[in-house]
PDB file of N, CA, C and O in Angstrom:
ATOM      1  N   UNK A   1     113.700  52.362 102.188  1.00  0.00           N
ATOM      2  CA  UNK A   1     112.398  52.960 102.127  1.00  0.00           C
ATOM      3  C   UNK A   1     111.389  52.021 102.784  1.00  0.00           C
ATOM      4  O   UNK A   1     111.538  50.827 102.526  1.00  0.00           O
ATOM      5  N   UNK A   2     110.304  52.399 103.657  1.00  0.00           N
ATOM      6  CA  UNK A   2     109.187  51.551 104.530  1.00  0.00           C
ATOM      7  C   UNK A   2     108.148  51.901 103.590  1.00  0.00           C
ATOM      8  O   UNK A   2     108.196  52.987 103.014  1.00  0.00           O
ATOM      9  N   UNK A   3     107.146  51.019 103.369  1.00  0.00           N
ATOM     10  CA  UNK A   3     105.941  51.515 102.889  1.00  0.00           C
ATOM     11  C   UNK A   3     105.081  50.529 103.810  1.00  0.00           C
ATOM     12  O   UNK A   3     105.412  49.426 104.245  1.00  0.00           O
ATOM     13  N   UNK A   4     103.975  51.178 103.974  1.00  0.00           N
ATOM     14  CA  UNK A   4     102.889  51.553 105.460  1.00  0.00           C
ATOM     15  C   UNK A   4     102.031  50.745 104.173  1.00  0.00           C
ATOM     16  O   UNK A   4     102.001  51.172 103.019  1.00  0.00           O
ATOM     17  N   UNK A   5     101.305  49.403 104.680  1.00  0.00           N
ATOM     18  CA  UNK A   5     100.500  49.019 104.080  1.00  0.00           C
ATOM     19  C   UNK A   5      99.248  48.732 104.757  1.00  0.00           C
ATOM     20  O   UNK A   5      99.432  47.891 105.636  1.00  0.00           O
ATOM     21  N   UNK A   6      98.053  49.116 104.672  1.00  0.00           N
ATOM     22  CA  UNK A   6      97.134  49.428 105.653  1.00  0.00           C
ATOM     23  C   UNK A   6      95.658  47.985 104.640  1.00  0.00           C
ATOM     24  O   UNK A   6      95.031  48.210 103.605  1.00  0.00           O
ATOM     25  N   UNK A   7      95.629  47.098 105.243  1.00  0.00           N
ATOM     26  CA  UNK A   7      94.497  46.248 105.030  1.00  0.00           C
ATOM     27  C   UNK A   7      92.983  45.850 106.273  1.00  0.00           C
ATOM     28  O   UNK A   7      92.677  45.277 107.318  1.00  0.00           O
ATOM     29  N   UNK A   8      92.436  46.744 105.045  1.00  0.00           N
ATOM     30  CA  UNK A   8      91.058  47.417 105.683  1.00  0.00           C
ATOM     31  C   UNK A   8      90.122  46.164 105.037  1.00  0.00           C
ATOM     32  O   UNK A   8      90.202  45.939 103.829  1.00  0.00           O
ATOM     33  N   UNK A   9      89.245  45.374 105.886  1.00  0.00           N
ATOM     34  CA  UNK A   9      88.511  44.444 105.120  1.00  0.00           C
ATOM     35  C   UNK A   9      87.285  45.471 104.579  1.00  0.00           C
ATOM     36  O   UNK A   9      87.034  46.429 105.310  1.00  0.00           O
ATOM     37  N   UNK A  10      86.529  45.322 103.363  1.00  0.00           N
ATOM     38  CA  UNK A  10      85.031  45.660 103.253  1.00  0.00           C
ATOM     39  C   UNK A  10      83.895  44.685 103.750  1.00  0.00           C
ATOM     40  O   UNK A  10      83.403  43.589 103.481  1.00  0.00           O
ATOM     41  N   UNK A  11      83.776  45.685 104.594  1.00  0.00           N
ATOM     42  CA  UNK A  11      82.399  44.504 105.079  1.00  0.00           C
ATOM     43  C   UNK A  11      80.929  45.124 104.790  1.00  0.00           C
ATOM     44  O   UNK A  11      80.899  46.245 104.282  1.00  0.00           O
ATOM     45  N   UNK A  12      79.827  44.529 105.054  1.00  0.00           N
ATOM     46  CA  UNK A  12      78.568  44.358 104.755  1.00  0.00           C
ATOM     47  C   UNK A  12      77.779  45.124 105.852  1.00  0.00           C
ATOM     48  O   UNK A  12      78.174  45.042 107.015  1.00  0.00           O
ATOM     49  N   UNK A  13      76.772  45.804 105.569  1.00  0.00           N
ATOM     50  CA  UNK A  13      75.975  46.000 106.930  1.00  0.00           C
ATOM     51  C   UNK A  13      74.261  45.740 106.682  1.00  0.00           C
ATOM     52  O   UNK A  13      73.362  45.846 107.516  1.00  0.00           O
ATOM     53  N   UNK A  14      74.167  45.357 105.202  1.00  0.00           N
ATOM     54  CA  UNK A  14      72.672  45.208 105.011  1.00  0.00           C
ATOM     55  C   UNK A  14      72.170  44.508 103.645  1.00  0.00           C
ATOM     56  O   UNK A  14      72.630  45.213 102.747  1.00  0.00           O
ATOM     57  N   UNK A  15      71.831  44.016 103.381  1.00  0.00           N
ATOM     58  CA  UNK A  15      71.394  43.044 101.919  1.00  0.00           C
ATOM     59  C   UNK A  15      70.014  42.959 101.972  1.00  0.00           C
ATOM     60  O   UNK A  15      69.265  42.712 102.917  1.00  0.00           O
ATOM     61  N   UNK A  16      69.729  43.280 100.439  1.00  0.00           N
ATOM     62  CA  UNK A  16      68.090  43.393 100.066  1.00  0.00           C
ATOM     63  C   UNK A  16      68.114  43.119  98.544  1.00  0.00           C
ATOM     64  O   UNK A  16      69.008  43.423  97.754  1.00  0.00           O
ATOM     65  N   UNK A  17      66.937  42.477  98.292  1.00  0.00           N
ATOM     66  CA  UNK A  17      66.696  42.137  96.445  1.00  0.00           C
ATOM     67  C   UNK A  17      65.155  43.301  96.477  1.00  0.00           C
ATOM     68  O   UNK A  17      64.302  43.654  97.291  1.00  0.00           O
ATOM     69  N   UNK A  18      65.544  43.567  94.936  1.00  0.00           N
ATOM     70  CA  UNK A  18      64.816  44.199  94.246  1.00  0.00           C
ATOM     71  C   UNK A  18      65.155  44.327  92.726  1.00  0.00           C
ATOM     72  O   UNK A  18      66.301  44.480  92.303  1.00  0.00           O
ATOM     73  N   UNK A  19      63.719  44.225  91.735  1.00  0.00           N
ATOM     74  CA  UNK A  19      64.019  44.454  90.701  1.00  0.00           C
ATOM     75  C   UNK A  19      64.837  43.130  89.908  1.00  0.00           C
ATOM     76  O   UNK A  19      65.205  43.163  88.734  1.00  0.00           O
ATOM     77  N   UNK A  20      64.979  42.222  90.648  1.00  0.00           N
ATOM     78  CA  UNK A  20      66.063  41.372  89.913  1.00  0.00           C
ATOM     79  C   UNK A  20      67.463  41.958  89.905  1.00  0.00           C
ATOM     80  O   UNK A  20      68.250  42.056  88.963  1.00  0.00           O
ATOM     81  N   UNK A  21      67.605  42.367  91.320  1.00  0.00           N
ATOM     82  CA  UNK A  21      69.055  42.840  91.782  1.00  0.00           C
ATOM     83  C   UNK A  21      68.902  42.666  93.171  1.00  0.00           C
ATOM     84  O   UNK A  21      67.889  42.794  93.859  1.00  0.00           O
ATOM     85  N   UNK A  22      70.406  42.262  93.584  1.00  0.00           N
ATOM     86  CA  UNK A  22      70.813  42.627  94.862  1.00  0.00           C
ATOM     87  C   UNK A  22      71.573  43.067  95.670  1.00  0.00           C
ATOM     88  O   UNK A  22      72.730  42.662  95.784  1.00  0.00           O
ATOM     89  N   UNK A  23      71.086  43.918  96.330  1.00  0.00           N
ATOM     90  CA  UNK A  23      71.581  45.256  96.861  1.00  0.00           C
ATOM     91  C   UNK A  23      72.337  45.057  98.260  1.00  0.00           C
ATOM     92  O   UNK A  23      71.986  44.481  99.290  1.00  0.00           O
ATOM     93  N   UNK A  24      73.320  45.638  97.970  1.00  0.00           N
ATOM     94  CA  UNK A  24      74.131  45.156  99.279  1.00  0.00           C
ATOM     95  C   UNK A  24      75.140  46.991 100.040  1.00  0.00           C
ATOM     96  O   UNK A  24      75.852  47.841  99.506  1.00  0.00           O
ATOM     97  N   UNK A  25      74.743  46.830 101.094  1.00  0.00           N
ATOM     98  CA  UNK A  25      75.038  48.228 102.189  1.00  0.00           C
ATOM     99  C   UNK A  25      76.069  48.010 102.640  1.00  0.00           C
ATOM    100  O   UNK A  25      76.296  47.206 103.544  1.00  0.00           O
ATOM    101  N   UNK A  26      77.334  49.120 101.728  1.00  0.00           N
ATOM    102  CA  UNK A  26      79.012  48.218 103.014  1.00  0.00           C
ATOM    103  C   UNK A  26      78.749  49.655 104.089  1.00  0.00           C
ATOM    104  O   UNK A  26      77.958  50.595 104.024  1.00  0.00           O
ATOM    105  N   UNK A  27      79.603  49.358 104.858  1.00  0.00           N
ATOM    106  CA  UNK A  27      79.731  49.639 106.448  1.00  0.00           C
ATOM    107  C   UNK A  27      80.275  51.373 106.072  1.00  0.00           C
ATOM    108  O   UNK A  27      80.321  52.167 107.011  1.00  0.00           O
ATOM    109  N   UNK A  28      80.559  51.715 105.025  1.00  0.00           N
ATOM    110  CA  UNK A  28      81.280  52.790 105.153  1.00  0.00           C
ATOM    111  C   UNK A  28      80.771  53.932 103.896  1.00  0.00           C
ATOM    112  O   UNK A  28      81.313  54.720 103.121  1.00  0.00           O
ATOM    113  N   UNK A  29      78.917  53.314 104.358  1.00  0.00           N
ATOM    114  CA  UNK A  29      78.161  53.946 103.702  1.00  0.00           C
ATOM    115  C   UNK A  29      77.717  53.899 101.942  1.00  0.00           C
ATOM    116  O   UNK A  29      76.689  54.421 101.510  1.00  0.00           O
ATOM    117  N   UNK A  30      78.821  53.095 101.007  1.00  0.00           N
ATOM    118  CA  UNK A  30      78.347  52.847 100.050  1.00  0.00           C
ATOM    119  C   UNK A  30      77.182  51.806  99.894  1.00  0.00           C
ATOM    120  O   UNK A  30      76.656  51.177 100.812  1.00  0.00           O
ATOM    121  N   UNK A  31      76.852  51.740  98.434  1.00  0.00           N
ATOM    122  CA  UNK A  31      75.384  50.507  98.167  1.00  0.00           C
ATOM    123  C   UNK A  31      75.831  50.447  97.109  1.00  0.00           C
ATOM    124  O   UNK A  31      76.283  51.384  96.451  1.00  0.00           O
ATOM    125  N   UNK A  32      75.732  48.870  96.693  1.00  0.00           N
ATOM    126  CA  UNK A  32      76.299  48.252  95.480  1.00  0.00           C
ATOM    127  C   UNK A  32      74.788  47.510  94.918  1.00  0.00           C
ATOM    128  O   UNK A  32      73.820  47.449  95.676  1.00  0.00           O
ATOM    129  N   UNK A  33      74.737  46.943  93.439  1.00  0.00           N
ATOM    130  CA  UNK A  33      73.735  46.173  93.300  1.00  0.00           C
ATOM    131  C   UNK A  33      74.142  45.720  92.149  1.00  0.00           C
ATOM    132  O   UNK A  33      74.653  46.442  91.294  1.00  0.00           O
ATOM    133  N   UNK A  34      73.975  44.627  92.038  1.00  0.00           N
ATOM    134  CA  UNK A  34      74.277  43.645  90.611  1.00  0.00           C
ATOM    135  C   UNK A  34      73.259  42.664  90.621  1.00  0.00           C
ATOM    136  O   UNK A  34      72.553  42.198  91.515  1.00  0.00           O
ATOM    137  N   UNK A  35      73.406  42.376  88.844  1.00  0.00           N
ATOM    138  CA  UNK A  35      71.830  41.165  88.804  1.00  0.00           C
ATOM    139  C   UNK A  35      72.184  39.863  89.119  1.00  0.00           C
ATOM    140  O   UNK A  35      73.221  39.210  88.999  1.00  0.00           O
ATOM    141  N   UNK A  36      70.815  39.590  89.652  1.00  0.00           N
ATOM    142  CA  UNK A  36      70.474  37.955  90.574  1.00  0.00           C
ATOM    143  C   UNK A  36      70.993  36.727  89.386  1.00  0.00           C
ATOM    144  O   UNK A  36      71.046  35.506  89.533  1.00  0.00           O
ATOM    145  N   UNK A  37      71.285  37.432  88.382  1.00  0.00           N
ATOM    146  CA  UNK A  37      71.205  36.651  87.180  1.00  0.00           C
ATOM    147  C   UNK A  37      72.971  36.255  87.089  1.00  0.00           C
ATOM    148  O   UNK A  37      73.508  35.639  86.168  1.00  0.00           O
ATOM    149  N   UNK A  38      73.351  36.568  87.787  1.00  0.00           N
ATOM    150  CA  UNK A  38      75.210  36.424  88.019  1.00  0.00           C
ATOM    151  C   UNK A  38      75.500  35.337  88.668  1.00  0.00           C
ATOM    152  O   UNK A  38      76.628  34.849  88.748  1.00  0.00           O
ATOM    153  N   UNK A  39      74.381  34.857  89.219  1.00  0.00           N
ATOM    154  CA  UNK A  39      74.316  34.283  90.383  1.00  0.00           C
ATOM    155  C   UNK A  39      73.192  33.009  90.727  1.00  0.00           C
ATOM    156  O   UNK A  39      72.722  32.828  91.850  1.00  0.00           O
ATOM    157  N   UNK A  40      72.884  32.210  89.571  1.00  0.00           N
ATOM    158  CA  UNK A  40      72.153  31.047  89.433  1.00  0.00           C
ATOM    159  C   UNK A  40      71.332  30.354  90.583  1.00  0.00           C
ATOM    160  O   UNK A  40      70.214  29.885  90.370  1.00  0.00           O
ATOM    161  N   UNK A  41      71.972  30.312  91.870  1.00  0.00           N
ATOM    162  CA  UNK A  41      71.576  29.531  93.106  1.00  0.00           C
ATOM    163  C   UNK A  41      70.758  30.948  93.298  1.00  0.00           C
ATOM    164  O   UNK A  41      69.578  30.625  93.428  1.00  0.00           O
ATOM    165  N   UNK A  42      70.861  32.120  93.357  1.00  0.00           N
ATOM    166  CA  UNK A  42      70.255  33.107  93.874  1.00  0.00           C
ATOM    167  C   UNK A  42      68.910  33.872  92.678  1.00  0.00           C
ATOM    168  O   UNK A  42      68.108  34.778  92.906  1.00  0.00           O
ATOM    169  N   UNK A  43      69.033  33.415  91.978  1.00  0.00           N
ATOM    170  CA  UNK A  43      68.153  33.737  90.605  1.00  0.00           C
ATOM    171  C   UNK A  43      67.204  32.484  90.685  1.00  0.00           C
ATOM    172  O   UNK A  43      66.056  32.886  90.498  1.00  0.00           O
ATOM    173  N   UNK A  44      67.224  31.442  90.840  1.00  0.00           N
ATOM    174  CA  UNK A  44      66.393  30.106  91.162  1.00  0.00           C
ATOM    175  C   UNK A  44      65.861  30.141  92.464  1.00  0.00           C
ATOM    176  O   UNK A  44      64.880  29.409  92.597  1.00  0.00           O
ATOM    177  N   UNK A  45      66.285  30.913  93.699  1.00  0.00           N
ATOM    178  CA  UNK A  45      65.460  31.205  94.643  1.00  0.00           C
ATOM    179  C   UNK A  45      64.196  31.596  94.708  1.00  0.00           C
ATOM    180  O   UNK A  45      63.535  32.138  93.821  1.00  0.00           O
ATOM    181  N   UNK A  46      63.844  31.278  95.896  1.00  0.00           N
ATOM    182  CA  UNK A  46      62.238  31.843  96.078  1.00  0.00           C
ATOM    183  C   UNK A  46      62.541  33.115  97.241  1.00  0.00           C
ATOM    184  O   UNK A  46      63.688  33.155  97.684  1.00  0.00           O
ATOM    185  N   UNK A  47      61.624  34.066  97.703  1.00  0.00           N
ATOM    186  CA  UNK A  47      61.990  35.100  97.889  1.00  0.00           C
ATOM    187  C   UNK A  47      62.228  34.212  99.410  1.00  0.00           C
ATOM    188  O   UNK A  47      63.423  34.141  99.697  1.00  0.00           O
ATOM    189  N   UNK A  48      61.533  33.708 100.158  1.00  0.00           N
ATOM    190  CA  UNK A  48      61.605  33.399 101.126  1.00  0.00           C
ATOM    191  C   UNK A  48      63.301  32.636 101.682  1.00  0.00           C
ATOM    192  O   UNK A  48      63.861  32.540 102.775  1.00  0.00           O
ATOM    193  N   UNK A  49      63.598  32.282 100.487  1.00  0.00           N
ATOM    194  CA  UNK A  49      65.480  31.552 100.382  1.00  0.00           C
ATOM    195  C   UNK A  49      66.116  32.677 100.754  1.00  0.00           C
ATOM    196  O   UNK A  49      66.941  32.654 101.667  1.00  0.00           O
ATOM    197  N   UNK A  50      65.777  33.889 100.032  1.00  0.00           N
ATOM    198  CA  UNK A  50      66.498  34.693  99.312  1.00  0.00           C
ATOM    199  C   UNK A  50      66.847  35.222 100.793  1.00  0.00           C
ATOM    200  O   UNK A  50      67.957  35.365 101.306  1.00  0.00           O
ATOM    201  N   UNK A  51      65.398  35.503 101.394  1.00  0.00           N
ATOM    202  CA  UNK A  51      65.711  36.832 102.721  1.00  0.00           C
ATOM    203  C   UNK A  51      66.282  35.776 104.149  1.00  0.00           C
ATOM    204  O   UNK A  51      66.311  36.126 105.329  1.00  0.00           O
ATOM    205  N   UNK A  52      66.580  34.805 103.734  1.00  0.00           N
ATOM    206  CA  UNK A  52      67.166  33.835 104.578  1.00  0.00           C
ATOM    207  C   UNK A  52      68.839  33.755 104.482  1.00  0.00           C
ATOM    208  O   UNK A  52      69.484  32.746 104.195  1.00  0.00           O
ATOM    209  N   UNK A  53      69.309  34.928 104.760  1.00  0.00           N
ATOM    210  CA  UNK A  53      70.939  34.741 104.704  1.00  0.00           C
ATOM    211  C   UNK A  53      71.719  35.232 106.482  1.00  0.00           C
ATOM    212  O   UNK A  53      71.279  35.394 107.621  1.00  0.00           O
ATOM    213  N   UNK A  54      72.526  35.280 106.071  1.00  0.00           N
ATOM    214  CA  UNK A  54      73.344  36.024 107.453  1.00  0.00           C
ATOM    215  C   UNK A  54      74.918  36.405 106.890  1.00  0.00           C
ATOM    216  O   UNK A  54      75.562  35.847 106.002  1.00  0.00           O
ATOM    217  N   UNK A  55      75.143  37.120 107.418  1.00  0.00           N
ATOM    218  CA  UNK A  55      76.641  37.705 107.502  1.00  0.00           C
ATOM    219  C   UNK A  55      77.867  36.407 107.685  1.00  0.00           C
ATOM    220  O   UNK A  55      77.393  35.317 108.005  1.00  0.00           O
ATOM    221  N   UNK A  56      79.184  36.467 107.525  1.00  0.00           N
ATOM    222  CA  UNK A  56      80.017  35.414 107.609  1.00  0.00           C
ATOM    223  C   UNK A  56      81.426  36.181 107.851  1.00  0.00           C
ATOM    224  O   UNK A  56      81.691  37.043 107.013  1.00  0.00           O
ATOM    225  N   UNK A  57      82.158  36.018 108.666  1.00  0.00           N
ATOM    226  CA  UNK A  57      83.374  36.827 108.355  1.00  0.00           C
ATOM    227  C   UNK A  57      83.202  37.910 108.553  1.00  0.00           C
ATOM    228  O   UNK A  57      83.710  38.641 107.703  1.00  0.00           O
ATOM    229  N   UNK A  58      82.289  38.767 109.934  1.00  0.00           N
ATOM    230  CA  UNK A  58      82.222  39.546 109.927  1.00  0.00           C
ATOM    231  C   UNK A  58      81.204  40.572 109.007  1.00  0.00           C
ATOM    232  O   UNK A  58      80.944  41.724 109.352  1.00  0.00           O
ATOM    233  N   UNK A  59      80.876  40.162 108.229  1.00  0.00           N
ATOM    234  CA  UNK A  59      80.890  40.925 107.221  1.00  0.00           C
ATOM    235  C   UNK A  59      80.958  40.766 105.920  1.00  0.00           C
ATOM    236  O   UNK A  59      80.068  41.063 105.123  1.00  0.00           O
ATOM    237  N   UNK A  60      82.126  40.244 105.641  1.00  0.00           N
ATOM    238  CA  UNK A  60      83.035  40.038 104.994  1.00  0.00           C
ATOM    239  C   UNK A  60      82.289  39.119 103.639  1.00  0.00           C
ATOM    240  O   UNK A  60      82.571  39.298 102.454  1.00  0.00           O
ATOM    241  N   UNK A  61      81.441  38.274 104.088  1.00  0.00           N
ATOM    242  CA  UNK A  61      80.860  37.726 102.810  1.00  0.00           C
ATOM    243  C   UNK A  61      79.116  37.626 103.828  1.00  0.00           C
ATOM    244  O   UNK A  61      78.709  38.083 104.896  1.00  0.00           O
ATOM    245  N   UNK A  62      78.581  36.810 102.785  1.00  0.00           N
ATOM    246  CA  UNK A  62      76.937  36.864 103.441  1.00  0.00           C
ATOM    247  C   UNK A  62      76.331  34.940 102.656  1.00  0.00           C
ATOM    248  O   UNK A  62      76.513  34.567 101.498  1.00  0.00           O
ATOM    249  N   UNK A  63      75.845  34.375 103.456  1.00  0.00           N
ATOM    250  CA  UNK A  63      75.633  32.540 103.607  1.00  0.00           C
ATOM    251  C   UNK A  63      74.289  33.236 103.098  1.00  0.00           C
ATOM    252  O   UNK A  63      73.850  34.386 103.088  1.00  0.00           O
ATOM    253  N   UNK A  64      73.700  31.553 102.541  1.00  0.00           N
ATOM    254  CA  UNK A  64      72.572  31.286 102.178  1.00  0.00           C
ATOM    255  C   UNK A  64      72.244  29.881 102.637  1.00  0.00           C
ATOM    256  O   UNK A  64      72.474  28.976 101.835  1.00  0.00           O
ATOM    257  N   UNK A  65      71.813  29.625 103.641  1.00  0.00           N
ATOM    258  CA  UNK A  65      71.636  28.405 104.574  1.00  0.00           C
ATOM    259  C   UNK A  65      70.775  27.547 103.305  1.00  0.00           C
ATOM    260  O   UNK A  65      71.359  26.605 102.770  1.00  0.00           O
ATOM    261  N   UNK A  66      69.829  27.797 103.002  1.00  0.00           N
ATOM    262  CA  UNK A  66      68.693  27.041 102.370  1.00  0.00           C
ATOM    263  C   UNK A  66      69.312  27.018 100.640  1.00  0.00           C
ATOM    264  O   UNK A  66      68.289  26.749 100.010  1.00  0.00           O
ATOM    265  N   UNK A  67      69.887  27.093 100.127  1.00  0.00           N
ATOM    266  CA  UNK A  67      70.670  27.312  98.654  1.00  0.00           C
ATOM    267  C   UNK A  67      71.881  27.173  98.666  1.00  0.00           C
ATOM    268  O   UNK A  67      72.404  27.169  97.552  1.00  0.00           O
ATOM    269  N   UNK A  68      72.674  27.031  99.707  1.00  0.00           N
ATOM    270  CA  UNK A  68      74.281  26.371  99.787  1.00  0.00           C
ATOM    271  C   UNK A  68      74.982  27.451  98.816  1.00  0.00           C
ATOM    272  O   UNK A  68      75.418  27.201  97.692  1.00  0.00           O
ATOM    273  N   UNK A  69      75.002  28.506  99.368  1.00  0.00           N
ATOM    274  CA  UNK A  69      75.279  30.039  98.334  1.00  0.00           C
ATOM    275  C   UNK A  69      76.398  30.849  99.538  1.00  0.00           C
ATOM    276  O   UNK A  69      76.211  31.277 100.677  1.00  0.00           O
ATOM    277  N   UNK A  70      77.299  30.810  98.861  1.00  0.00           N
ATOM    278  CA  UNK A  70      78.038  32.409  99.845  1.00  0.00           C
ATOM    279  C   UNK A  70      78.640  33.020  98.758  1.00  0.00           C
ATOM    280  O   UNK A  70      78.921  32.590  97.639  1.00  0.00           O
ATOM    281  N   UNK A  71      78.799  34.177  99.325  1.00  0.00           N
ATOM    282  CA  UNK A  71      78.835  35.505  98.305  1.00  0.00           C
ATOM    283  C   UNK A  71      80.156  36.550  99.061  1.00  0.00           C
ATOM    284  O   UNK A  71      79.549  37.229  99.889  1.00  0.00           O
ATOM    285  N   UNK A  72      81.420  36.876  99.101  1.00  0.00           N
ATOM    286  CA  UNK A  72      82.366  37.418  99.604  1.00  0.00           C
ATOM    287  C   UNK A  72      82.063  39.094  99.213  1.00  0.00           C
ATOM    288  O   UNK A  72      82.419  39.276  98.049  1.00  0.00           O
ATOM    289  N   UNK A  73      81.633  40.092  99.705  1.00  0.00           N
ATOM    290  CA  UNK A  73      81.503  40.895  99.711  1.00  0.00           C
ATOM    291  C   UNK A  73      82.517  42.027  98.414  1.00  0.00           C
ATOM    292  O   UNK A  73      82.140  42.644  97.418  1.00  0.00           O
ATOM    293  N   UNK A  74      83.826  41.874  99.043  1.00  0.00           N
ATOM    294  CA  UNK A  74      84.886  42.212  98.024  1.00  0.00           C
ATOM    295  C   UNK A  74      84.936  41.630  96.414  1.00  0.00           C
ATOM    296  O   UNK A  74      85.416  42.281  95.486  1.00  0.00           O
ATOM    297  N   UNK A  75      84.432  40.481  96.303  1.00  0.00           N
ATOM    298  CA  UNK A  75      84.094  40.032  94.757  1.00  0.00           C
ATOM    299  C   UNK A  75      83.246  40.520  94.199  1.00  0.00           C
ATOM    300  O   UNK A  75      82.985  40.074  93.082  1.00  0.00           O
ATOM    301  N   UNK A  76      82.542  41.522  94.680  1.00  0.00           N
ATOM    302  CA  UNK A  76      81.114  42.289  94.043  1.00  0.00           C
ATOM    303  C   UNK A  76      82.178  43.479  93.840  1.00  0.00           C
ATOM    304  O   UNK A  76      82.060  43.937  92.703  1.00  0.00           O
ATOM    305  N   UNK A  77      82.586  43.740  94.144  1.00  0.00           N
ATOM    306  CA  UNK A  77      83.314  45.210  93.852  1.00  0.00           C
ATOM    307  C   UNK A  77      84.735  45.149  92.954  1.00  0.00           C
ATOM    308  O   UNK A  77      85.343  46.186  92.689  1.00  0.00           O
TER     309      UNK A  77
END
């Protein structure tokens, strides 16, 4: 018997805080959001840290240059 194993990464297409959450856009149209409060380096930010990230891996996770923070996309889900 073959079994067809198909590994699809989830990646990212947009990140935003609100509310004391942050909201994250994967590529295949869902939006996730969990609290800043999970997340200590990102809850001690100032907003200006906060909107200071970039993508990593594609996608795949999202850096925080100024807070030494990365966040893997798939561990939120």
């Amino acid at each position: 018997m073959t079994t067809l194993t198909i590994n699809k990464s989830i990646t990212a297409s947009d990140v935003w805080f609100q509310d004391q959450k942050m909201y994250v856009r994967l590529d295949d149209g869902r939006e996730i959001a969990v609290p800043i409060e999970w997340f200590p380096r990102l809850r001690d930010a100032t907003d200006k840290q906060l909107k200071n990230w970039r993508f990593i891996g594609g996608g795949e996770g999202i850096h925080w240059e100024d807070i030494d923070e990365d966040i893997l996309v798939e561990g939120l889900l």
